[in-house]
C-alpha positions as CSV (number, residue, x, y, z in Angstrom):
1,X,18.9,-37.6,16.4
2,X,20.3,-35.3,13.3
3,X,17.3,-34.1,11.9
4,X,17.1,-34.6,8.1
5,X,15.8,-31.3,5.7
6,X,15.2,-33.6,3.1
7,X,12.7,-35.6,5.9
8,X,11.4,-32.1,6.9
9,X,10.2,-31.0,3.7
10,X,8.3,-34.1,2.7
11,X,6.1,-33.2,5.0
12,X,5.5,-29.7,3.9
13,X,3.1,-30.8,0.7
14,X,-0.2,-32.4,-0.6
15,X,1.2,-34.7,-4.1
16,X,-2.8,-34.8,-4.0
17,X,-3.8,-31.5,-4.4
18,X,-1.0,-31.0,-6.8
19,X,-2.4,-33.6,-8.6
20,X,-5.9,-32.6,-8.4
21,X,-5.1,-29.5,-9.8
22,X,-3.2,-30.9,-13.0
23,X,-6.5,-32.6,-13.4
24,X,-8.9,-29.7,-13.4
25,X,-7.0,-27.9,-16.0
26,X,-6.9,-31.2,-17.8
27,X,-10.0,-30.9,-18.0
28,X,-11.1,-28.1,-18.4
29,X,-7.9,-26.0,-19.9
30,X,-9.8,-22.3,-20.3
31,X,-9.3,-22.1,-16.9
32,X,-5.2,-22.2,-17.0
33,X,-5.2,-18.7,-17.7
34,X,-6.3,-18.2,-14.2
35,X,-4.1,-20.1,-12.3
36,X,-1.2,-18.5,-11.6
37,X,0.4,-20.0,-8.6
38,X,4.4,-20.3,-9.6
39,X,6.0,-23.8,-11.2
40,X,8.1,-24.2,-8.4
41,X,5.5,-24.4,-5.9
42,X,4.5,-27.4,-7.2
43,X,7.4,-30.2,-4.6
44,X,6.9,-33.0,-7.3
45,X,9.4,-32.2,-10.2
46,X,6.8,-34.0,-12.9
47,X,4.0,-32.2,-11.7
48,X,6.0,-29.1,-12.1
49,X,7.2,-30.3,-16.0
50,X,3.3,-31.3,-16.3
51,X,2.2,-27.4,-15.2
52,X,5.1,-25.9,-17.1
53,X,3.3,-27.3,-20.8
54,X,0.3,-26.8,-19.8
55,X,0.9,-22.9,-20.1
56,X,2.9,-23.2,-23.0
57,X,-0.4,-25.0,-24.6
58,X,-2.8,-23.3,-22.9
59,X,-6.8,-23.6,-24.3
60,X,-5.0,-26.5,-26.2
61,X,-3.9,-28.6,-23.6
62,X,-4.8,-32.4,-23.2
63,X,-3.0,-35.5,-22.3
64,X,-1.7,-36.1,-26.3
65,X,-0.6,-32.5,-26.6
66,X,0.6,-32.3,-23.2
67,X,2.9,-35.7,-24.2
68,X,4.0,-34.3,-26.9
69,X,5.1,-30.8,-25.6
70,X,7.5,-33.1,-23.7
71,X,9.0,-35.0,-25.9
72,X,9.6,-31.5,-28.1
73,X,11.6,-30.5,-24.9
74,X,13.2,-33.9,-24.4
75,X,11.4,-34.6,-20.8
76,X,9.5,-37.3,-21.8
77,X,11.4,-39.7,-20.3
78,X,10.6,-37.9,-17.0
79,X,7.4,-38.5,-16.6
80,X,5.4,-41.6,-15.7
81,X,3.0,-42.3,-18.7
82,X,0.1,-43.2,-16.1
83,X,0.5,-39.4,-14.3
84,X,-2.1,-37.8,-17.0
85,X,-4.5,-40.2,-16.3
86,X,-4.3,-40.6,-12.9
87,X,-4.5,-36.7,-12.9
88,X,-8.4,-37.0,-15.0
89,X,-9.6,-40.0,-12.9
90,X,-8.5,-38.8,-9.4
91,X,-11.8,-38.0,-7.7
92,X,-11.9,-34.2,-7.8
93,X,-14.3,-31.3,-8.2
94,X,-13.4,-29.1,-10.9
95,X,-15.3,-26.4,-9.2
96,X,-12.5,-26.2,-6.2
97,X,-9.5,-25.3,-8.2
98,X,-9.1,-22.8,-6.8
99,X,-8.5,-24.3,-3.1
100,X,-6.1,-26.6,-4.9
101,X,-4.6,-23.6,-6.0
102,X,-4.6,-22.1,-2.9
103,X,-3.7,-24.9,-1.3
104,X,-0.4,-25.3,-3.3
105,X,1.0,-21.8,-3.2
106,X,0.5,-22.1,1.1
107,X,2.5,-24.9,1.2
108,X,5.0,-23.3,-0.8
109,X,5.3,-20.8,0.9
110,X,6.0,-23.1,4.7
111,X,8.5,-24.8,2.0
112,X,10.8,-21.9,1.7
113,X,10.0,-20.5,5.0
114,X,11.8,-24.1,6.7
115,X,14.4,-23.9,3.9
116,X,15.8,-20.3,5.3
117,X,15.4,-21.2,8.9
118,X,17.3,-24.6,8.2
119,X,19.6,-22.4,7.0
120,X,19.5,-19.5,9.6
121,X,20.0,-21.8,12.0
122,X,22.9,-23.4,10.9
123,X,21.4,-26.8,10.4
124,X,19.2,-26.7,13.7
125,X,22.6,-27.7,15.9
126,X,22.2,-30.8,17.5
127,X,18.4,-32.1,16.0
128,X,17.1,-32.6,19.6
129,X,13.4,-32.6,18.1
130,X,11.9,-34.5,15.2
131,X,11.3,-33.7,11.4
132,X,7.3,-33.0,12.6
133,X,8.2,-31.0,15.2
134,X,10.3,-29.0,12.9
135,X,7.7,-28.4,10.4
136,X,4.9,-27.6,12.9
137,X,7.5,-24.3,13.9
138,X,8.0,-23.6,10.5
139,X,4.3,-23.5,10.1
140,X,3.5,-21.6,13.0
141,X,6.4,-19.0,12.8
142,X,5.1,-18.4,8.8
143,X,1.9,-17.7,9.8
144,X,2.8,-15.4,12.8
145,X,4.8,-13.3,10.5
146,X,1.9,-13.3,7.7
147,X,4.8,-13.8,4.5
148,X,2.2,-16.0,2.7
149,X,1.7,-13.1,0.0
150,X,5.4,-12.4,0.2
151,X,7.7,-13.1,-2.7
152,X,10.8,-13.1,-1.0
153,X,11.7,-15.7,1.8
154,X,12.4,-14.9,5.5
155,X,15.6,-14.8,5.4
156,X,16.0,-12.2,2.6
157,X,13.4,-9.6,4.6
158,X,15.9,-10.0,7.2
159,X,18.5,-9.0,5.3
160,X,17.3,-6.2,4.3
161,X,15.8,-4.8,7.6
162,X,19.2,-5.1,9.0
163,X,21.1,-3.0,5.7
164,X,18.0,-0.4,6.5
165,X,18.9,-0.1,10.4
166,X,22.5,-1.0,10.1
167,X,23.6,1.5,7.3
168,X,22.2,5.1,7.8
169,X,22.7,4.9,3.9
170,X,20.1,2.5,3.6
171,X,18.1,4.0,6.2
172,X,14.2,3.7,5.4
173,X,12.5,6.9,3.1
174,X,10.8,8.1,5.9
175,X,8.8,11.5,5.3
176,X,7.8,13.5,8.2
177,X,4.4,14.9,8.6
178,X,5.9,18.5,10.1
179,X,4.1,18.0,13.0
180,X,6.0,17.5,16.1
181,X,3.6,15.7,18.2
182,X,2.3,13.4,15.3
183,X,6.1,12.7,13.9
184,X,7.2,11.7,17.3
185,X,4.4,9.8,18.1
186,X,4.3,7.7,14.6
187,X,7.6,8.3,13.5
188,X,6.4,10.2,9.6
189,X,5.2,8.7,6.7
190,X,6.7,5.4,6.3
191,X,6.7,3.6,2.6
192,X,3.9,1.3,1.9
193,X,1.6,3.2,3.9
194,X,-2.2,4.6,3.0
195,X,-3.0,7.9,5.2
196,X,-6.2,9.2,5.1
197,X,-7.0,12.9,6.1
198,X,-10.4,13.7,7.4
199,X,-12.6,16.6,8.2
200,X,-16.0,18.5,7.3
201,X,-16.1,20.7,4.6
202,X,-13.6,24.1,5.1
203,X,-11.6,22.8,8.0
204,X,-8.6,22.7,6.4
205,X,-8.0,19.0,4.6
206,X,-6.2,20.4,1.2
207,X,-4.2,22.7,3.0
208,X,-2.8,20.1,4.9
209,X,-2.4,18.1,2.0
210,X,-0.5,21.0,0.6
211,X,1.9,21.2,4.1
212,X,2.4,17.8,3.5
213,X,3.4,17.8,-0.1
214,X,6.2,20.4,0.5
215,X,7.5,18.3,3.1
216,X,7.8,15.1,0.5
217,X,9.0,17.4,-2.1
218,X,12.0,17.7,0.2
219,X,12.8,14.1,-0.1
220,X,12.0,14.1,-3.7
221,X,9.6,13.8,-6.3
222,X,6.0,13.9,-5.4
223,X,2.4,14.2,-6.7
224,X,-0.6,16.1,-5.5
225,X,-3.9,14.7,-7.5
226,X,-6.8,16.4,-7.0
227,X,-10.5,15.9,-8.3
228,X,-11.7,18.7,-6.7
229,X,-9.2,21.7,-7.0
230,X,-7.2,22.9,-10.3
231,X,-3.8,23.1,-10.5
232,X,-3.4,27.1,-10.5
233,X,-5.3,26.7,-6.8
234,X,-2.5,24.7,-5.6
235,X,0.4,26.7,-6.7
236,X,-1.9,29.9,-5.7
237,X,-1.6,28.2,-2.2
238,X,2.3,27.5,-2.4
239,X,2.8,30.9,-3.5
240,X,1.1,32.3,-0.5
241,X,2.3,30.1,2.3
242,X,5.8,31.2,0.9
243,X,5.4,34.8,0.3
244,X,2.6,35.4,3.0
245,X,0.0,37.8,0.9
246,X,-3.2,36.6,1.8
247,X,-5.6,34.6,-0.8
248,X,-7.8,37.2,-0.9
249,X,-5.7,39.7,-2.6
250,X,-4.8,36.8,-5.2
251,X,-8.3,36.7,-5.7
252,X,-8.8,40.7,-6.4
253,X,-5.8,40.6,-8.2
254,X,-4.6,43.4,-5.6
255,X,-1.4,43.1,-5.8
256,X,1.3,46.1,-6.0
257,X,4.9,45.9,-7.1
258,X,6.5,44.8,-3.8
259,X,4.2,41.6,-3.9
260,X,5.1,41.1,-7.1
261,X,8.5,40.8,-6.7
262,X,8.3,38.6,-3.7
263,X,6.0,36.3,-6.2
264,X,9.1,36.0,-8.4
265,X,11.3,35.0,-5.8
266,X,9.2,32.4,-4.6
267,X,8.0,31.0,-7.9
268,X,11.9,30.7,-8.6
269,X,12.6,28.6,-5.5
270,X,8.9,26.5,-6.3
271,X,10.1,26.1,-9.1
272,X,13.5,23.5,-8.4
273,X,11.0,21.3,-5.8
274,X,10.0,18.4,-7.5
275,X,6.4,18.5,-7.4
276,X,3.9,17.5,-9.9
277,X,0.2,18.7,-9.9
278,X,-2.4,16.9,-11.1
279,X,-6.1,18.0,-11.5
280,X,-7.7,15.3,-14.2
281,X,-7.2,12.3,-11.9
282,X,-11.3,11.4,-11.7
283,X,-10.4,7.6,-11.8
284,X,-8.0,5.0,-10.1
285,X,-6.3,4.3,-13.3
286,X,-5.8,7.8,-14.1
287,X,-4.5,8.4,-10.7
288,X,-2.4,5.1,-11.6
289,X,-1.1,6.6,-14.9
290,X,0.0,10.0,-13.2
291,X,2.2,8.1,-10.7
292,X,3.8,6.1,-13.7
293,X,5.0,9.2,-15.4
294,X,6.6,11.1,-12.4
295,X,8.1,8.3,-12.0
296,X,9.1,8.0,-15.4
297,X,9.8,11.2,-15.7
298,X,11.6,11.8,-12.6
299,X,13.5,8.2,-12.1
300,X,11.6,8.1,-8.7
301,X,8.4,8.7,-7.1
302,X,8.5,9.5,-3.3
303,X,5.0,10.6,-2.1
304,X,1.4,10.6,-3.8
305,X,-1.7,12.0,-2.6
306,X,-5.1,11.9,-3.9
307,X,-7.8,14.6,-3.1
308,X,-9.9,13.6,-2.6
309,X,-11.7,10.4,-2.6
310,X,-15.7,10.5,-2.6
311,X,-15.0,12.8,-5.5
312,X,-13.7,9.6,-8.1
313,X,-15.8,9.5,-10.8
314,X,-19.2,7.4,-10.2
315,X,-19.6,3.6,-12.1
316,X,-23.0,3.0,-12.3
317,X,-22.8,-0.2,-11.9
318,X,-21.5,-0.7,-8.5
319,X,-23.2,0.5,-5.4
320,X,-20.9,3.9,-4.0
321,X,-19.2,2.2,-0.9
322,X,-18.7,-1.4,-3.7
323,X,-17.0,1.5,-5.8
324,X,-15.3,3.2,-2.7
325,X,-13.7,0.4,-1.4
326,X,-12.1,-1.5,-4.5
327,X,-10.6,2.4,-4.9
328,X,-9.3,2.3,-1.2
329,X,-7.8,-1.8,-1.6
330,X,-6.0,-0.2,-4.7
331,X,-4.4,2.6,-3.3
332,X,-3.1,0.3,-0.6
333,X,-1.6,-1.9,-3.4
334,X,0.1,1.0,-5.1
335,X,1.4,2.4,-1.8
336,X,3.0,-0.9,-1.6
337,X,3.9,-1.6,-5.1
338,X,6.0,1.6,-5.3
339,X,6.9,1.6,-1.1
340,X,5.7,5.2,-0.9
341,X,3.6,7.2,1.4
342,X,0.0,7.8,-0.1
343,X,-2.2,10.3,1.4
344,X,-5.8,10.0,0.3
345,X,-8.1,13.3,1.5
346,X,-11.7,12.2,2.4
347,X,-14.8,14.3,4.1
348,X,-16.5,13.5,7.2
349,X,-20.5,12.3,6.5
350,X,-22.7,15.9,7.0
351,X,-24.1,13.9,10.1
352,X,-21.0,13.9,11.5
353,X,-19.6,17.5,10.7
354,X,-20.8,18.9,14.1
355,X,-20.4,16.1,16.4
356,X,-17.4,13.6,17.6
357,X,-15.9,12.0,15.1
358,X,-15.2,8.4,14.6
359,X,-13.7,6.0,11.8
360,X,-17.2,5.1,10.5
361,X,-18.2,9.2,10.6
362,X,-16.6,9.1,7.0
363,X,-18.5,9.6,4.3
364,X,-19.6,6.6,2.2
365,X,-16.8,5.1,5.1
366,X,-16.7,1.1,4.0
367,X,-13.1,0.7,3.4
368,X,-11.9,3.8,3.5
369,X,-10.9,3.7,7.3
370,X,-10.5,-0.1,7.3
371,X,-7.8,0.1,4.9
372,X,-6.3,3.0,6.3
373,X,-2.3,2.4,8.1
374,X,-3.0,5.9,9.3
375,X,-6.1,8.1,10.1
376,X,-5.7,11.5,11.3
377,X,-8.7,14.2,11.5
378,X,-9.3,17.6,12.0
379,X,-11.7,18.6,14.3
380,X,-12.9,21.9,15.7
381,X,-11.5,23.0,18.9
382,X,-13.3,25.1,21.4
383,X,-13.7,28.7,20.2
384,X,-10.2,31.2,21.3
385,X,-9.2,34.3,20.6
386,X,-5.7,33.3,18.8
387,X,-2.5,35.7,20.7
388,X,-1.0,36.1,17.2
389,X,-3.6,37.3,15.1
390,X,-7.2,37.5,15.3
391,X,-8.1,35.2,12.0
392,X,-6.4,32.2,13.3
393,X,-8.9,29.5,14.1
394,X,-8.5,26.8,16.6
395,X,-7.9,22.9,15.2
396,X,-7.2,19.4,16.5
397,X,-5.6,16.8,14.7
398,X,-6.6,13.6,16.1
399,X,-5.1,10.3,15.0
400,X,-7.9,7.7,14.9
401,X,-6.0,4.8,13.7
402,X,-2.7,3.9,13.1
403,X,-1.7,0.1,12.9
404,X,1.3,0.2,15.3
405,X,0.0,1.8,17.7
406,X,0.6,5.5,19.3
407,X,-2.7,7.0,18.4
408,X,-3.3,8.3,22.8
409,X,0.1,10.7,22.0
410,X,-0.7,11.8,18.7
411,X,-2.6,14.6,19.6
412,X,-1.5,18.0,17.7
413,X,-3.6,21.4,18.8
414,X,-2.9,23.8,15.8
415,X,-3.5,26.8,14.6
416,X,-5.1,27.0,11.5
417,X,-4.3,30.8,8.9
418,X,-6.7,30.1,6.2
419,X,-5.5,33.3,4.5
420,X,-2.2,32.2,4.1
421,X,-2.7,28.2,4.0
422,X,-1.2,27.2,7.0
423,X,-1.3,25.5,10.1
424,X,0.8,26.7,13.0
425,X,1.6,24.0,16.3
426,X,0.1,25.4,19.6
427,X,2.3,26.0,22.4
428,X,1.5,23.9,25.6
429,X,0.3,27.1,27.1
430,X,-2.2,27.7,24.4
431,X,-3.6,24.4,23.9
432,X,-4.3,24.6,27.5
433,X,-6.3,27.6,27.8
């Protein structure tokens, strides 16, 4: 038989639940303010007209001011004058409006997941199965692909994965770490991602940060937050790993004319890279804020990092890891509200600092590995005598996590010049000594 999308959608939706819902905020309408599932995901057009003057009466919504909303917008006619009623008396718990609620958006979301494969498909060629059959794949293929928080349908995503791949124009932002063996394992720092750097105190975790912020600031704009470090320590740091005079002589303010003149040079060429530093980031929001004015600044934001996290400013009213992990959930949602890269710096537990490390070595760890795309640490590396220079010390960066996979091959033995913030790649003959 020809399979009929009009018979495959009725079966993708609950009239009851919709139903039950109306009724709750009948009922109670303080709570419309909380719903916030779309108008359209309602399948019954006077259920949708219902929901629709609900919000425009909000607190003062009942079945007589409800009526009449409609009949200001001329509807009236279009709804059955038993539908309020039926709404209050149908058998339903107030207290579950939120399943209702929940209930409606996921079968929205099946709805316009069948709609663009009907469509994909070119009408499903000759209909060999039935209408159930047909919504049972739509089901299963929606929740394989996870696009139930997703405001754009299937077939739009696929549309735009195929301009990204097909157009080198359109090709994805991807930022690369600057490590070979990490950036060919993992492919960069891909937008929408959270990346968390790890390590016990002085192994190197802002000057990585710092590596990795030059390397965004060559794709553009980019912050580097920090809780912990000012901003003159940063652009100390750039200034050396440009012009290679060693901190310390920063520090003694030993510097002689030569120096200084390579200082100029190098502050002129910092100075085009779009970079912004940030040191009074103590809070999510403010870390929020700062990323709203590069952007507004700038007409784009990049890359972001934050360093680093136990260091957020302390609410006493939340236990640290309650406070630690509603942090970490809302990085990942402003990685992927501005599909960007976001590096977030965070220390090993003292406990951990001399032995092997692990995701739950971090300190105060809860969500901060969980929620991590990408984990990399760095770890000590059996004592060497360096063949460039005898301040060199020996590091690992080990990737403990990352969410498609790679983490065996992403394995980078480094040198690590404290005095002039940088980490130099092994060759294979040294990481093998």
């Amino acid at each position: 038989m020809k399979l009929d999308f009009d018979a495959l959608i009725q079966r993708i939706r609950d009239l009851e639940a919709e139903q039950a819902l109306l009724g709750c905020l009948l009922v109670r309408p303080e709570l419309i303010q909380d719903v916030t599932v779309a108008e359209d995901a309602f399948a019954s057009p006077a259920h949708q007209l219902v929901y629709r003057a609900l919000h425009a009466l909000g607190v003062r919504a009942d079945p007589v001011t409800v009526m009449a909303q409609l009949r200001d917008w001329g509807k009236a006619q279009d709804l059955s004058p038993t539908l309020l009623v039926n709404a209050i008396a149908m058998p339903a718990s107030v207290e579950n409006w939120r399943y209702y609620e929940a209930r409606i958006r996921t079968l929205w979301q099946w709805r316009r997941f069948a709609e663009c494969w009907w469509h994909i498909a070119g009408g499903i060629g000759d209909g060999d199965r039935s209408p159930d059959e047909y919504a049972e794949y739509a089901r299963a293929q929606l929740r394989r692909l996870e696009l139930a928080t997703t405001d754009a349908t299937f077939s739009d995503e696929l549309r735009t994965v195929l301009e990204q791949y097909g157009d080198p124009q359109q090709a994805l932002r991807t930022i690369p770490f600057g490590l070979p063996r990490i950036d060919d394992a993992i492919a960069g720092q891909q937008p929408g991602e959270l990346i968390v750097l790890a390590a016990a105190p002085g192994m190197g975790k802002s000057t990585l940060a710092t590596h990795l912020c030059e390397q965004a600031a060559k794709v553009g704009p980019c912050l580097l937050a920090s809780n912990e470090m000012r901003r003159r320590d940063y652009t100390i740091r750039m200034l050396v790993r440009r012009t290679m005079i060693p901190q310390r002589r920063f520090r003694g303010q030993r510097l002689d004319d030569r120096d200084y003149e390579e200082l100029v040079t190098a502050a002129g060429e910092l100075a085009t890279w779009p970079i912004t530093l940030s040191e009074n980031c103590r809070t999510i929001d403010q870390f929020r804020t700062a990323m709203a004015r590069v952007r507004a600044d700038h007409g784009t934001l990049v890359w972001a990092a934050l360093d680093w996290i136990q260091m957020l400013k302390h609410d006493a009213r939340l236990r640290r890891t309650e406070q630690l992990d509603m942090a970490m959930a809302e990085l990942k949602e402003l990685a992927i509200e501005y599909a960007i890269p976001i590096v977030v710096v965070a220390q090993l537990a003292k406990a951990e600092w001399n032995q092997e490390a692990t995701l739950a070595s971090l300190r105060d760890s809860g969500m901060i590995g969980a929620a991590a795309d990408i984990a990399i640490f760095i770890e000590s590396f059996p004592p060497r005598e360096a063949p460039h220079h005898r301040d060199y010390l020996a590091r690992r960066l080990v990737m403990h996590k990352a969410r498609q996979g790679g983490t065996d091959e992403a394995t980078q033995d480094v040198w690590f010049d404290g005095a002039h913030a940088r980490f130099y790649p092994m060759t294979p003959a040294e990481a093998s000594v």
